[in-house]
Backbone bond lengths (Angstrom), bond angles and torsions (degrees), N, CA, C in turn:
res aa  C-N    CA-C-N  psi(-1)  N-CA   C-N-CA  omega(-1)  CA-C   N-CA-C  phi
1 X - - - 1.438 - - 1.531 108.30 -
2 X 1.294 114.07 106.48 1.306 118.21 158.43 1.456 141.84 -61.14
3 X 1.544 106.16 125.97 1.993 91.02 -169.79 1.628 103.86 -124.55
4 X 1.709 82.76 160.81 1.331 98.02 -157.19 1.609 101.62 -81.20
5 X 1.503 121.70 123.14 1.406 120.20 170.18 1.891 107.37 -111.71
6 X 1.234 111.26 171.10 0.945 107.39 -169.56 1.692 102.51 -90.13
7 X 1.775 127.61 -155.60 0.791 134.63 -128.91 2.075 79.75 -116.82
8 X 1.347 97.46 -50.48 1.283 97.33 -171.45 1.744 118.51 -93.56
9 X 1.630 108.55 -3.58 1.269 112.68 164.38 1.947 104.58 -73.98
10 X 1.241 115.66 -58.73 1.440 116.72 163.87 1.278 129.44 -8.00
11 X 1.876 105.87 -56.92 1.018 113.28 -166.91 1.513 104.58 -83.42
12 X 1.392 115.69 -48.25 1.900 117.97 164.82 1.364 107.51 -18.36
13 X 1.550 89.46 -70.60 1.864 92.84 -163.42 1.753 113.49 -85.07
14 X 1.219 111.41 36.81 1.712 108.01 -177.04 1.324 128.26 26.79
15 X 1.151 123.35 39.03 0.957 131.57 169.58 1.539 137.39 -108.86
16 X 1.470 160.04 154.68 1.204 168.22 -124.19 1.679 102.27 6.00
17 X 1.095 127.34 -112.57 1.625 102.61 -174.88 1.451 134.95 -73.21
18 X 1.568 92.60 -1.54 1.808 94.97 171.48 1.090 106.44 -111.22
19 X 1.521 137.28 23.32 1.694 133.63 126.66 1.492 112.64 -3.39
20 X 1.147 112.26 130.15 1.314 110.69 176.23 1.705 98.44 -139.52
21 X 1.253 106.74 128.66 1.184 124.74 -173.01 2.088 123.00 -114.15
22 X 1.391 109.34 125.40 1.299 116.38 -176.54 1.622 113.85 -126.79
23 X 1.356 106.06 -156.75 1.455 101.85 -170.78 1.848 115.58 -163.18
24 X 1.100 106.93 107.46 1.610 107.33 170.94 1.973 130.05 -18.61
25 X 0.928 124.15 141.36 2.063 112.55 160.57 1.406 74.34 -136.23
26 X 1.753 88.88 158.64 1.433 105.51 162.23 1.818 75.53 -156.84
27 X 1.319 100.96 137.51 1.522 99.46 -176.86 2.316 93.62 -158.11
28 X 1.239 110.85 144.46 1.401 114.33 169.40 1.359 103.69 -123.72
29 X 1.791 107.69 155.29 0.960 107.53 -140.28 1.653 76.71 -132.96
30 X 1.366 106.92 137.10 1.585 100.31 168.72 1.032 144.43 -43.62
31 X 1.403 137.35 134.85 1.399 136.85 178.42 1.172 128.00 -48.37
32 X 1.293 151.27 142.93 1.593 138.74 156.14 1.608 100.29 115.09
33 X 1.733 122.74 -16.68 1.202 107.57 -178.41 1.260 135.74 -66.47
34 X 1.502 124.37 131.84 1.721 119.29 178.15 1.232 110.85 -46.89
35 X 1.372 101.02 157.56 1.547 106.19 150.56 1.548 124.24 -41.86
36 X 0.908 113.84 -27.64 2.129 121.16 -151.96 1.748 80.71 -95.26
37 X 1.163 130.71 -53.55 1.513 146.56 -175.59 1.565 106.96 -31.74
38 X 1.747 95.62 -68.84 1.114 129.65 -176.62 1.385 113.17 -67.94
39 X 1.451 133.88 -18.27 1.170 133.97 165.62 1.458 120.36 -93.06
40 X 1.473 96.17 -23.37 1.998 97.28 161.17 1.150 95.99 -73.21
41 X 1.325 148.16 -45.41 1.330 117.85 -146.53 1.439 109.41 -77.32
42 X 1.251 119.88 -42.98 1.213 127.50 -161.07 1.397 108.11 -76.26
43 X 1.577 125.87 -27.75 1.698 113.71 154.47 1.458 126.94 -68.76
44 X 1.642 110.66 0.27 1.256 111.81 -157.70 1.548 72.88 -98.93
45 X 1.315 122.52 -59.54 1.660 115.48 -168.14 1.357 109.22 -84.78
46 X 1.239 132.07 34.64 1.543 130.60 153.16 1.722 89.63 -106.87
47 X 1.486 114.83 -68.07 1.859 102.94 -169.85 1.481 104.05 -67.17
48 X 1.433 154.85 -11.50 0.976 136.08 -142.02 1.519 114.88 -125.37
49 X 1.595 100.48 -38.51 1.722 114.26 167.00 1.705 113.68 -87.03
50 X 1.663 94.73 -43.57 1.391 98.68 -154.01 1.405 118.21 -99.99
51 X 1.316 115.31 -27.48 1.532 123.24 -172.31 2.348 99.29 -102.37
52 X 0.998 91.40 -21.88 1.860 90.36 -176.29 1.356 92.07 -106.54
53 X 1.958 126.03 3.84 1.568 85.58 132.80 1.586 130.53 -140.25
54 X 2.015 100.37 61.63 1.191 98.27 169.72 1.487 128.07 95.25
55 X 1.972 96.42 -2.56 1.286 107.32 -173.43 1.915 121.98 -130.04
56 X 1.009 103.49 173.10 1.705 88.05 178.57 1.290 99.61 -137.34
57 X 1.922 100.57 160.26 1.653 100.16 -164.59 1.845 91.11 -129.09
58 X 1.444 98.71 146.63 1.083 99.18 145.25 1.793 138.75 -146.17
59 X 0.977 131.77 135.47 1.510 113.56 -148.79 1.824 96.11 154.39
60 X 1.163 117.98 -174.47 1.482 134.53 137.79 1.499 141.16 -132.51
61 X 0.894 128.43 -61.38 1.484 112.65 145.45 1.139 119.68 -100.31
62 X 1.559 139.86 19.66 1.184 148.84 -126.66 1.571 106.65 -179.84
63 X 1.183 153.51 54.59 1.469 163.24 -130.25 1.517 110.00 178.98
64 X 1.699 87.22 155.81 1.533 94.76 173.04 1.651 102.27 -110.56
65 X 1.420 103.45 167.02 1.533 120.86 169.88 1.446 127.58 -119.45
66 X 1.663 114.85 117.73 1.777 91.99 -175.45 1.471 72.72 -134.06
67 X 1.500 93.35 -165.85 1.832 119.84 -148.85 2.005 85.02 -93.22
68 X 1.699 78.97 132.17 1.473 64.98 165.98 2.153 145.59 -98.97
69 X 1.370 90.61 27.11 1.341 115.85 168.74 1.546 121.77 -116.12
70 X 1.169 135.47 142.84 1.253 123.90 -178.70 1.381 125.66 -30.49
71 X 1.216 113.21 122.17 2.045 92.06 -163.84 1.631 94.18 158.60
72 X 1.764 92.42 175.97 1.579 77.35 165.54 1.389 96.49 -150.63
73 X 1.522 118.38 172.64 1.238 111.76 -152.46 1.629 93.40 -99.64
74 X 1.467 115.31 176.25 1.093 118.38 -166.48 1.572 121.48 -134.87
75 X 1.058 125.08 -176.08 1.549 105.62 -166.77 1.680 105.35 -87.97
76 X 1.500 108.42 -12.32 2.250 95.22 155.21 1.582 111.21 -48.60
77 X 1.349 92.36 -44.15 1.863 85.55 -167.85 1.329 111.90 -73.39
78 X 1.185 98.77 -25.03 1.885 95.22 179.43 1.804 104.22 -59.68
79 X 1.680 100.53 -51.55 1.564 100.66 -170.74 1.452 107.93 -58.94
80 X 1.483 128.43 -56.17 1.183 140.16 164.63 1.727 104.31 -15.46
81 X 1.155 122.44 -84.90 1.866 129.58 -171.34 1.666 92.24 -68.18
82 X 1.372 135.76 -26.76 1.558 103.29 166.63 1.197 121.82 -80.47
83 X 1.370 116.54 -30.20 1.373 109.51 163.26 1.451 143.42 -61.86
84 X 1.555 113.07 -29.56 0.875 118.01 134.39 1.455 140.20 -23.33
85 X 1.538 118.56 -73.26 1.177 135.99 166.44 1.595 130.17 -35.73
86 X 1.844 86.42 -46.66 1.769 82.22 178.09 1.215 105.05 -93.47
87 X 1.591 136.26 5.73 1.255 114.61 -177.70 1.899 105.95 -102.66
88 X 1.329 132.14 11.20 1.107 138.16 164.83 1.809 115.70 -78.74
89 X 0.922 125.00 150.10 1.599 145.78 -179.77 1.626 104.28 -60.15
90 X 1.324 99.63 -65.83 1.239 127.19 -163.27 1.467 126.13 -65.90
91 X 1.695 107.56 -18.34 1.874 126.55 162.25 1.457 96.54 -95.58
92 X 1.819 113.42 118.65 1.523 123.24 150.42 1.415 106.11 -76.05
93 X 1.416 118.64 -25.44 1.540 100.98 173.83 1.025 128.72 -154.03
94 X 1.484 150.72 177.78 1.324 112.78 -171.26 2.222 98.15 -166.41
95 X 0.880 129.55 155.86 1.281 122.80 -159.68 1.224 100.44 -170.08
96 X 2.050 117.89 90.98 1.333 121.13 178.16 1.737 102.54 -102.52
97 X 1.645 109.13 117.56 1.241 93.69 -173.73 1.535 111.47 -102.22
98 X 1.505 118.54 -168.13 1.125 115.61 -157.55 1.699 119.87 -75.17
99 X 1.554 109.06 174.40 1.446 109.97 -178.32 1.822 122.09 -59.19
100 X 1.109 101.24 116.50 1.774 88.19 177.81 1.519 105.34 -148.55
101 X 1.766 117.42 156.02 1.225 136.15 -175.31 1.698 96.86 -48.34
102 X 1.861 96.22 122.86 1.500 100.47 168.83 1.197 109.36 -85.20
103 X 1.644 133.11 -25.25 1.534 105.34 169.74 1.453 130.86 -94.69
104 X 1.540 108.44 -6.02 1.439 107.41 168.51 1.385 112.69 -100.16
105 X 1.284 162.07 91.59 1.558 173.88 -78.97 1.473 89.21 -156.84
106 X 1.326 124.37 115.93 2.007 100.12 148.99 1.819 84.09 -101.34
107 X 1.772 80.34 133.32 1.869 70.29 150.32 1.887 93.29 -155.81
């Protein structure tokens, strides 16, 4: 049974059109890397995947990604940060999973 909320309860609780939608990484990163390595990479994939396209991360190799304006991100951005991912040296692996509600979690 569906109930009727109003326009601005909706928006409180993110839900029906103000759903906002994000997306899991779980990615490993090769062994043996320096520090200096390891500090390019991770500005390269905060400005390069995540911030040039519109989104914010939080996590470390292990995080989710949503849009960083009201909104939700979509499956470009998903392809966008996996592609990313597999085309670097420095990820042996990488696992962007699918779109799901960032404020309601099932886990």
């Amino acid at each position: 049974m569906s109930r009727h909320r109003s326009r601005r309860l909706r928006k409180k609780l993110h839900v029906d059109e103000f759903q906002e939608m994000g997306f899991e990484l779980m990615f490993r990163l090769n062994a043996g890397l320096s520090a200096e390595q390891m500090g390019a990479f991770w500005d390269a994939f905060i400005g390069d995947a995540i911030e040039a396209n519109g989104l914010l991360y939080g996590g470390s190799t292990d995080g989710m990604a949503c849009l960083r304006k009201r909104g939700s991100a979509d499956e470009s951005h998903r392809e966008a940060v996996r592609a990313w991912l597999a085309a670097r040296p420095e990820v042996s692996e990488a696992n962007v999973g699918p779109l799901i509600d960032v404020w309601y979690l099932e886990r």
